[in-house]
The first five atom37 places (N, CA, C, CB, O) and aatype in JSON, in Angstrom:
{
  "aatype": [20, 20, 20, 20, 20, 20, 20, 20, 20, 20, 20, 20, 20, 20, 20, 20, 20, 20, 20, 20, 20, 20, 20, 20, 20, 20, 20, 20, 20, 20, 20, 20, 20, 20, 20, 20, 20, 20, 20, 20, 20, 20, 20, 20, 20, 20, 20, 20, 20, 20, 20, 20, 20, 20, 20, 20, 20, 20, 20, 20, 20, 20, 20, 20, 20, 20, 20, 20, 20, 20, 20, 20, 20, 20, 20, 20, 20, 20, 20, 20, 20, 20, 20, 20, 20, 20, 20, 20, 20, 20, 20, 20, 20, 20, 20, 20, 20, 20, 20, 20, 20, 20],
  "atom_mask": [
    [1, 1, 1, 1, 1],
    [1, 1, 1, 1, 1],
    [1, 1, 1, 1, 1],
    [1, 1, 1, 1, 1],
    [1, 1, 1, 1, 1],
    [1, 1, 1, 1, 1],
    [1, 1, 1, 1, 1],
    [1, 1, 1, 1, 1],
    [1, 1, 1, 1, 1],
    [1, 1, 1, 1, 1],
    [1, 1, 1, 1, 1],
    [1, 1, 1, 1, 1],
    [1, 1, 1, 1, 1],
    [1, 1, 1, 1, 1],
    [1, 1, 1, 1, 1],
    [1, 1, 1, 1, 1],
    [1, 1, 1, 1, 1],
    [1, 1, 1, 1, 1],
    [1, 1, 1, 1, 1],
    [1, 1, 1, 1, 1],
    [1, 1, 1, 1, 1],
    [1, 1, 1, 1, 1],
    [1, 1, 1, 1, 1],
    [1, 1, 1, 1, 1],
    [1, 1, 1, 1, 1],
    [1, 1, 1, 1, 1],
    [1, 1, 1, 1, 1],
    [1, 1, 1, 1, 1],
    [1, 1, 1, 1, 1],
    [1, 1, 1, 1, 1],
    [1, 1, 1, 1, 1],
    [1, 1, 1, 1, 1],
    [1, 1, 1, 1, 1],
    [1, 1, 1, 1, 1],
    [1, 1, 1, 1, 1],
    [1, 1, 1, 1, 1],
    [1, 1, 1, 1, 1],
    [1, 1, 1, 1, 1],
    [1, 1, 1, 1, 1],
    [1, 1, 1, 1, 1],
    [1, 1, 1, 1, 1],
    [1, 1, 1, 1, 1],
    [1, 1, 1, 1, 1],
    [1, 1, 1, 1, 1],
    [1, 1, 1, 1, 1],
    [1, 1, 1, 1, 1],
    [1, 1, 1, 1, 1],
    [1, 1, 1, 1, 1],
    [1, 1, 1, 1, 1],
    [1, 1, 1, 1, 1],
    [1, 1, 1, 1, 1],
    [1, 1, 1, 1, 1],
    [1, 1, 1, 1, 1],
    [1, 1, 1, 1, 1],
    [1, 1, 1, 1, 1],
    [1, 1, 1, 1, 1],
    [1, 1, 1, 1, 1],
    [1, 1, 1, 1, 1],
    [1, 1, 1, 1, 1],
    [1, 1, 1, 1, 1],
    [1, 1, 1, 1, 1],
    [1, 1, 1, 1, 1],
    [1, 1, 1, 1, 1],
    [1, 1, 1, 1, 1],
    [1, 1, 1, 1, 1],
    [1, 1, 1, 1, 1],
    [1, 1, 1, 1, 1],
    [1, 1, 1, 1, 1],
    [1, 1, 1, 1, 1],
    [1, 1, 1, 1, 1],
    [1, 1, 1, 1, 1],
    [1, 1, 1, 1, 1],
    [1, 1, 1, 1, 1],
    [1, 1, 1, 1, 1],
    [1, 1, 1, 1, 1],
    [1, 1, 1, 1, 1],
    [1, 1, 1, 1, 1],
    [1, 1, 1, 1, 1],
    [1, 1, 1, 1, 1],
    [1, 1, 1, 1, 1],
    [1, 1, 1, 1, 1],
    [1, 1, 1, 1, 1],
    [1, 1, 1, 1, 1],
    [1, 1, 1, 1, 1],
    [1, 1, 1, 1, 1],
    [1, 1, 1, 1, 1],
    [1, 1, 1, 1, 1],
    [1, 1, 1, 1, 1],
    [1, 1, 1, 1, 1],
    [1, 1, 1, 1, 1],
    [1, 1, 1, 1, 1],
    [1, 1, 1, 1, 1],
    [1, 1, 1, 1, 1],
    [1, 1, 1, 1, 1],
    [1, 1, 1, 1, 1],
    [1, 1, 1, 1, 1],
    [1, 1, 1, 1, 1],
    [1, 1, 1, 1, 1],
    [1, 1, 1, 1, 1],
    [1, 1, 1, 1, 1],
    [1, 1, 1, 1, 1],
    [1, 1, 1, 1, 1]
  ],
  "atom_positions": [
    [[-7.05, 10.18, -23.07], [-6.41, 8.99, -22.58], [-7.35, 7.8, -22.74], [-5.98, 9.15, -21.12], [-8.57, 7.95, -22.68]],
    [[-6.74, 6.59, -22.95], [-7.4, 5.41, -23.38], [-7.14, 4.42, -22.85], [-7.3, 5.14, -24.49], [-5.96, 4.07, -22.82]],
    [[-8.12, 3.62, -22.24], [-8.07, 2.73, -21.55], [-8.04, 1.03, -22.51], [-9.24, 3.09, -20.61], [-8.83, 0.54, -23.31]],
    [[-6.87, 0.57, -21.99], [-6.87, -0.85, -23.1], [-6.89, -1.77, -22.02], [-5.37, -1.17, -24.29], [-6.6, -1.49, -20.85]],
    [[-7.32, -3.08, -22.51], [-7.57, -4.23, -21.92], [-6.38, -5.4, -22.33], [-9.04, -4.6, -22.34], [-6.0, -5.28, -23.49]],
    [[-5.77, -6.44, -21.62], [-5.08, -7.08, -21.89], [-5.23, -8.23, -20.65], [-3.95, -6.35, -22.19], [-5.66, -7.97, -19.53]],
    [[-4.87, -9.27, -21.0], [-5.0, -10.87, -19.83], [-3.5, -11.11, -19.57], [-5.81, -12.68, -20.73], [-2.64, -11.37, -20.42]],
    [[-3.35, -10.99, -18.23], [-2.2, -11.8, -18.06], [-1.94, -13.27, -16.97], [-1.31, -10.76, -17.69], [-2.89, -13.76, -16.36]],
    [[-0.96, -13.66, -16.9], [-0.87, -14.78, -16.43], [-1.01, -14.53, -14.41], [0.65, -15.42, -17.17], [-0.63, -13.45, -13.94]],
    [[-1.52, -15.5, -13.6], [-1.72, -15.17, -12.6], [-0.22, -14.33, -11.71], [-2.33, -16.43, -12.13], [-0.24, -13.25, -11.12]],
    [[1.17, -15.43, -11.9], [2.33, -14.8, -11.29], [2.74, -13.16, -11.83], [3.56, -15.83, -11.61], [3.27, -12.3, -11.13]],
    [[2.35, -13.04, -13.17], [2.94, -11.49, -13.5], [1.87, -10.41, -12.91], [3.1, -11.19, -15.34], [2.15, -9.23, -12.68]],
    [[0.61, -11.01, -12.7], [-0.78, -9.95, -12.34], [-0.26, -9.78, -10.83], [-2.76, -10.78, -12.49], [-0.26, -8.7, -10.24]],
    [[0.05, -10.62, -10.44], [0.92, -10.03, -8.5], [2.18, -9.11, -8.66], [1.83, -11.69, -7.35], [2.55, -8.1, -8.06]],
    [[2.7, -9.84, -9.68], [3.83, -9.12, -9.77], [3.98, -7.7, -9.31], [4.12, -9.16, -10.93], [4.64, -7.1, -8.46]],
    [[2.85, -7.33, -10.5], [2.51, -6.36, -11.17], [1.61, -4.95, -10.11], [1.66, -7.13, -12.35], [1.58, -3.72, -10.02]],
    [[0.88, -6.43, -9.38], [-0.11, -5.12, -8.18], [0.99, -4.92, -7.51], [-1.65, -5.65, -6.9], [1.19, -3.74, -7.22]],
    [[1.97, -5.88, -7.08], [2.41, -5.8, -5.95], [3.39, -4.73, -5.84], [2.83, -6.94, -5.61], [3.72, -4.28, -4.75]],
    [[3.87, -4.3, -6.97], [4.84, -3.25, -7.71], [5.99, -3.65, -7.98], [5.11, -2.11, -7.07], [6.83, -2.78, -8.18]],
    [[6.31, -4.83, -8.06], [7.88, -5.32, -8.09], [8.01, -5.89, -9.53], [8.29, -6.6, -6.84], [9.01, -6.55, -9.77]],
    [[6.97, -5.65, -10.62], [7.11, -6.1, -11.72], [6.49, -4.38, -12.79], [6.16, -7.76, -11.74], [5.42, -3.82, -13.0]],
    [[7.92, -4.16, -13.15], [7.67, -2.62, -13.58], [7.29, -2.26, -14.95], [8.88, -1.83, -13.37], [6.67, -1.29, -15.39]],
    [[7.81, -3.31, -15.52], [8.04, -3.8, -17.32], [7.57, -4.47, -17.31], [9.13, -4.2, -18.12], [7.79, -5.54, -16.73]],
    [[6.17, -3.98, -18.32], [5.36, -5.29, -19.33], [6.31, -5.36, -20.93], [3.21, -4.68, -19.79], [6.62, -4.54, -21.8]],
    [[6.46, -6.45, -20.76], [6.83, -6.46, -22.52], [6.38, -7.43, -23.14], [8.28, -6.54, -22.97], [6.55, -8.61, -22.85]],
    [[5.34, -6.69, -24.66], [4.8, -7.2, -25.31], [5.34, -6.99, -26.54], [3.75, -7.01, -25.12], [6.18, -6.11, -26.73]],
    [[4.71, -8.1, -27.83], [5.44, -7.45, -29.03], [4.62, -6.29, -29.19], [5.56, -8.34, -30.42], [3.55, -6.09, -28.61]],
    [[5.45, -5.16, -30.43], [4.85, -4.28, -30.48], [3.75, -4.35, -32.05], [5.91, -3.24, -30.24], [3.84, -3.84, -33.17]],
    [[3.19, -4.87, -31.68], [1.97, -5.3, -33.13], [1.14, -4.54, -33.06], [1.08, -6.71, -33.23], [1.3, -3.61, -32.26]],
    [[-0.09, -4.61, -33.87], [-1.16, -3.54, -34.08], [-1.85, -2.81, -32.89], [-2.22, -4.16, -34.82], [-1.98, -1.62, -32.59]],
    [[-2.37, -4.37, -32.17], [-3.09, -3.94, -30.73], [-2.08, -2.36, -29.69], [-2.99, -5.82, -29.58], [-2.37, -1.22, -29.32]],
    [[-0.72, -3.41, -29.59], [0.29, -2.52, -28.78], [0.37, -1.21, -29.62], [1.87, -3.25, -28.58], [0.37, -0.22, -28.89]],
    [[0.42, -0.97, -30.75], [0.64, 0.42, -31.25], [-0.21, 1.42, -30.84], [0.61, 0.46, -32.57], [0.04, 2.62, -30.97]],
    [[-1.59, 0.8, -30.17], [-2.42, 1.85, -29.92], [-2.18, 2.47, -28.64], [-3.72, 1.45, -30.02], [-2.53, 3.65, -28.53]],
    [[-1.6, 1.85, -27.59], [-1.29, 2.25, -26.52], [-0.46, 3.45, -26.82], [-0.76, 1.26, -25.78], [0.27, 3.61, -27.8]],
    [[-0.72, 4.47, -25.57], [0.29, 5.37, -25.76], [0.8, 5.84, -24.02], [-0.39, 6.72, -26.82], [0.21, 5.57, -22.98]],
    [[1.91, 6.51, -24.2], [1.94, 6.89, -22.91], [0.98, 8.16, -22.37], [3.32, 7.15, -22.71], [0.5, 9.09, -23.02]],
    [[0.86, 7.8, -20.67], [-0.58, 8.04, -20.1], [-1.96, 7.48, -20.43], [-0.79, 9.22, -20.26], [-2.97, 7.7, -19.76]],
    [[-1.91, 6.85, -21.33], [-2.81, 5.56, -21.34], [-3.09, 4.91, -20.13], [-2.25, 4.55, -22.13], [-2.28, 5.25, -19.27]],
    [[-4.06, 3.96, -19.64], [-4.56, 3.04, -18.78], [-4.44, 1.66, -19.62], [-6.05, 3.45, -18.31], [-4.52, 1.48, -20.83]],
    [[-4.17, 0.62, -18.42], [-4.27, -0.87, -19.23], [-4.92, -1.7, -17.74], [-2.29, -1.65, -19.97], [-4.35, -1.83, -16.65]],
    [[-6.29, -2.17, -18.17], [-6.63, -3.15, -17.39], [-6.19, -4.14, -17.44], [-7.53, -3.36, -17.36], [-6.26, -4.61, -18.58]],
    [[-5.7, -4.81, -16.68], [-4.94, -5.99, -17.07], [-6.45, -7.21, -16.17], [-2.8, -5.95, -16.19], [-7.34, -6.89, -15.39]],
    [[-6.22, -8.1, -16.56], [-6.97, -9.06, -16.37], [-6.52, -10.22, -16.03], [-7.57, -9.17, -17.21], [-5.92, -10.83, -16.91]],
    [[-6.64, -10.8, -14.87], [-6.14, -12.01, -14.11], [-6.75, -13.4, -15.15], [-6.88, -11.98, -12.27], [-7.93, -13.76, -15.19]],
    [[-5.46, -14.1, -16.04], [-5.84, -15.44, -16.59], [-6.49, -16.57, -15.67], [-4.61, -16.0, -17.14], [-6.67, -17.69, -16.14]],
    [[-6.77, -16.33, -14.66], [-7.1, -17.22, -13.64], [-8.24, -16.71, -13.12], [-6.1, -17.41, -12.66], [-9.07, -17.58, -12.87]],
    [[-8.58, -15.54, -12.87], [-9.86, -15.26, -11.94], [-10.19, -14.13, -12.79], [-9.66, -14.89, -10.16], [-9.47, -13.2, -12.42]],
    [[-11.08, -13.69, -13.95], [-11.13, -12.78, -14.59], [-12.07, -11.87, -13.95], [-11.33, -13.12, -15.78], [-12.63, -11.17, -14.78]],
    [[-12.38, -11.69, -12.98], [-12.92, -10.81, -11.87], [-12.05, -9.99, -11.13], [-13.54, -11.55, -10.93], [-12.31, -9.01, -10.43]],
    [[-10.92, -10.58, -11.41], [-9.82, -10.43, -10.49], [-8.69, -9.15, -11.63], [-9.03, -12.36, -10.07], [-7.86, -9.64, -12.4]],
    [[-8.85, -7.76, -11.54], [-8.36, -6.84, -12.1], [-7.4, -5.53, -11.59], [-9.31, -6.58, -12.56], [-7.26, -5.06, -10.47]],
    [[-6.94, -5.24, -12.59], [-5.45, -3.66, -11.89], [-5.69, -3.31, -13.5], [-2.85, -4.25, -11.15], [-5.49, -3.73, -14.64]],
    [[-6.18, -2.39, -12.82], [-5.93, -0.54, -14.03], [-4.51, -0.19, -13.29], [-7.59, 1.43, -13.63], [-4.17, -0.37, -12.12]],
    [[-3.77, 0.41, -14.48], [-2.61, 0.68, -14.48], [-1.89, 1.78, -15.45], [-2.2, -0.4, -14.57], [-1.57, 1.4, -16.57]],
    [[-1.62, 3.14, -15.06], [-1.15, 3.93, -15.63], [0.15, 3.67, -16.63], [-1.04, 4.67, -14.76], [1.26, 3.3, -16.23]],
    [[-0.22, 3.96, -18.07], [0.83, 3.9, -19.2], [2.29, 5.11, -18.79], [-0.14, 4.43, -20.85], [2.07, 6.27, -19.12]],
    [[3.69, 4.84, -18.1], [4.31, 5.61, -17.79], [5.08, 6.41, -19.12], [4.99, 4.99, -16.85], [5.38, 7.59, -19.31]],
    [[5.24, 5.12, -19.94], [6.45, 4.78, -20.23], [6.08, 4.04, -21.48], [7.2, 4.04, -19.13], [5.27, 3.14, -21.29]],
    [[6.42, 4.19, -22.52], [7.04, 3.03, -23.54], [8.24, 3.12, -24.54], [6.01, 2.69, -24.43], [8.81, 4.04, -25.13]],
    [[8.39, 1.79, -24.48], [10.12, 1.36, -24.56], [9.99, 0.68, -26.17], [10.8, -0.13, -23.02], [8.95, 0.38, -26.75]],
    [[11.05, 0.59, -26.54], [10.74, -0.21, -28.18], [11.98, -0.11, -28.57], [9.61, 0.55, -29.47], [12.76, 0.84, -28.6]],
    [[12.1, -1.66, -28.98], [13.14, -2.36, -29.34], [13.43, -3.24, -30.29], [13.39, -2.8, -28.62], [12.64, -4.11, -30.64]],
    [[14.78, -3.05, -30.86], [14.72, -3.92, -32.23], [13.73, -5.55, -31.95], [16.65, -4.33, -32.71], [12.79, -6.13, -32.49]],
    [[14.63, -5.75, -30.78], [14.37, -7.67, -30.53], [14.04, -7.62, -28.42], [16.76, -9.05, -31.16], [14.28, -6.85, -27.5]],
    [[13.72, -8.28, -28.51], [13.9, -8.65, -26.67], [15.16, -8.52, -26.3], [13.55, -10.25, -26.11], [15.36, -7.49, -25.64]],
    [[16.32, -9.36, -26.53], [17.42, -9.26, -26.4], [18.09, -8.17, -25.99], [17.75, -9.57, -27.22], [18.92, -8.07, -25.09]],
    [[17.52, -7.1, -26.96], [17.78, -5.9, -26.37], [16.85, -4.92, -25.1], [17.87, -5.24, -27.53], [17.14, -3.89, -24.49]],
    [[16.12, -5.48, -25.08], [15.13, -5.09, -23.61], [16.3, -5.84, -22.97], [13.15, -5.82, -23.29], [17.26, -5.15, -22.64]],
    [[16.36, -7.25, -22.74], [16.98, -7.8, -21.45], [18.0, -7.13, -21.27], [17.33, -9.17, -21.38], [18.3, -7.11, -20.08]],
    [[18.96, -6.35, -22.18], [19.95, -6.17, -21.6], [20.0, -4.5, -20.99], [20.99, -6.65, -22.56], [20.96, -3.97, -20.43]],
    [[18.45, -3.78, -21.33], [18.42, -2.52, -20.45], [17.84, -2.19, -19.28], [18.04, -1.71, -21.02], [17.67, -1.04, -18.88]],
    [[17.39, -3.65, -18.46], [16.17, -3.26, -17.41], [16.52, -4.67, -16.77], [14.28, -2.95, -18.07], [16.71, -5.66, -17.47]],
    [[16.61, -4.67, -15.28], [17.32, -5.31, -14.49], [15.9, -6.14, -14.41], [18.15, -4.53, -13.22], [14.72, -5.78, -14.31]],
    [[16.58, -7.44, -14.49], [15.33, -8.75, -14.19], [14.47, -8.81, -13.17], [15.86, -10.06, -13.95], [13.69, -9.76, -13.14]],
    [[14.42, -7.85, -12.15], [13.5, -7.84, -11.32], [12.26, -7.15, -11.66], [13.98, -7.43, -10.31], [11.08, -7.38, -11.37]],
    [[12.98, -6.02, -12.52], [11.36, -5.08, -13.19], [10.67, -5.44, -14.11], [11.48, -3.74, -13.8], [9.51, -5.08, -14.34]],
    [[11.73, -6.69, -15.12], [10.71, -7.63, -15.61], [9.57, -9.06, -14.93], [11.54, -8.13, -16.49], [8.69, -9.85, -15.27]],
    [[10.21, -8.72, -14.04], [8.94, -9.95, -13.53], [9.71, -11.19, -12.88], [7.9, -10.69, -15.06], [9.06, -11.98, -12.2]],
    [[11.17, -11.39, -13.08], [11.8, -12.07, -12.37], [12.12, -12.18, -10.7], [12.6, -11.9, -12.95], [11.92, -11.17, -10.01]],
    [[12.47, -13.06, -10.24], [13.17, -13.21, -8.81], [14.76, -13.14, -8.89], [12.77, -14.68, -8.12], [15.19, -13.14, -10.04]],
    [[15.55, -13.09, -8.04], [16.47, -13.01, -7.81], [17.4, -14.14, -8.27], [16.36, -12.73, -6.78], [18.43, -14.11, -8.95]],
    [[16.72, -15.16, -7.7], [17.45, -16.56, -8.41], [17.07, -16.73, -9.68], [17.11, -17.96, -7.76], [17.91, -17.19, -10.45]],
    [[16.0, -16.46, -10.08], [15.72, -16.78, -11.72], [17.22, -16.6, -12.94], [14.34, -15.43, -12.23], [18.24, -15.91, -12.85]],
    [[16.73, -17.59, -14.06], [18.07, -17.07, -14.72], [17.32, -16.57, -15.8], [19.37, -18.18, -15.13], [16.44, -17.26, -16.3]],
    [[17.63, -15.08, -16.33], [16.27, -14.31, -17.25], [17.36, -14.59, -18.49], [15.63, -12.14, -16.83], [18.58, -14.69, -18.49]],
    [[16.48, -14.67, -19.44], [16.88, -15.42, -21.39], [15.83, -14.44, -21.74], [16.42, -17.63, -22.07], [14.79, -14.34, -21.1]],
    [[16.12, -13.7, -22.82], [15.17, -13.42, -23.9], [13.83, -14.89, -24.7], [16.41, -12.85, -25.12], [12.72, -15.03, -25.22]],
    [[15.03, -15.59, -24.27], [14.45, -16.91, -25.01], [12.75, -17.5, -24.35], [15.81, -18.3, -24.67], [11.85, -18.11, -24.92]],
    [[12.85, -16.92, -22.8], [11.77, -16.8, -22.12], [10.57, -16.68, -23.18], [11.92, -15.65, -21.18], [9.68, -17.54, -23.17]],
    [[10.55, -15.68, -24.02], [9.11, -15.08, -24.8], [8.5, -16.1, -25.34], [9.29, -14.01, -26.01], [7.28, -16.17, -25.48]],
    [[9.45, -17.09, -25.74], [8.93, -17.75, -26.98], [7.88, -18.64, -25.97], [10.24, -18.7, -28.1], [7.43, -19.6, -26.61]],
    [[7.34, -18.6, -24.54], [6.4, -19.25, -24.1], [4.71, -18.54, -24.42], [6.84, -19.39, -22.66], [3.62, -19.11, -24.37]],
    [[5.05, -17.18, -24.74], [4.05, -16.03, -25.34], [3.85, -15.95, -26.88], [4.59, -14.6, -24.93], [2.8, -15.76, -27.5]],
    [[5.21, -16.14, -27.36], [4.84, -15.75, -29.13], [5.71, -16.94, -29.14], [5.37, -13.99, -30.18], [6.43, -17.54, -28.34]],
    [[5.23, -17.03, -30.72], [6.23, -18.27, -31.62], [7.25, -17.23, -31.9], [5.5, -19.17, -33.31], [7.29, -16.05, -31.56]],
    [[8.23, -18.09, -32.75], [9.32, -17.72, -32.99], [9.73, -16.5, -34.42], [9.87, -19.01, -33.04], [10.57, -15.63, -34.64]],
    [[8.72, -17.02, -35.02], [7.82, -15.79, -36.23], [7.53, -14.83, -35.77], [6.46, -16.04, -36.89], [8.09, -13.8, -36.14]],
    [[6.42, -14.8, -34.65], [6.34, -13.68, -34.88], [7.25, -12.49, -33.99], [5.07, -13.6, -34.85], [7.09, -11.27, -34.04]],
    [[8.4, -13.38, -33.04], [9.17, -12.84, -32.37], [10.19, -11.78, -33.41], [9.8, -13.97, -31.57], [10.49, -10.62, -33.16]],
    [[10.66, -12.72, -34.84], [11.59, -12.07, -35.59], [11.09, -11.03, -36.56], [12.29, -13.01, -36.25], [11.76, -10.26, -37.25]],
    [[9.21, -11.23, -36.42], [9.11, -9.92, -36.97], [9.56, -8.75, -36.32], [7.94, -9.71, -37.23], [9.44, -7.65, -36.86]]
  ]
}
């Protein structure tokens, strides 16, 4: 088992300890291919990089596009609130639009 490193933004790193954010979704590019399930992922607070959660690989999911994630996993396990209105279109604040359609 292999431990990978990744930074995330301060609201998804609570999310995430807090357990109410169940689904990370990243594209699946070179880095992500190495992950596997039962893997570890340190995730790393973009704000306080002292500030860390190791986190057991349960699970991985893979999908043509986002679009199709949003429509199998209820917006709360992605990282949303209740009132939020969840868009695939969200990503494009993470990736451009290239490399989304790869």
């Amino acid at each position: 088992m292999e431990n990978h490193i990744m930074t995330l933004n301060n609201d998804c790193f609570i999310l995430i300890k807090n357990g109410t954010k169940t689904i990370e979704m990243r594209l699946y590019d070179e880095k992500r291919k190495t992950v596997l399930k039962g893997d570890y992922i340190t995730f790393i607070n973009n704000d306080d990089c002292k500030n860390q959660l190791k986190v057991k690989v349960l699970e991985i999911y893979k999908y043509k596009n986002f679009n199709d994630l949003y429509e199998q996993f209820n917006k709360i396990k992605l990282g949303y609130s209740y009132d939020d209105f969840a868009t695939p279109d969200d990503m494009e604040q993470y990736y451009s639009k290239e490399d989304i359609k790869r």
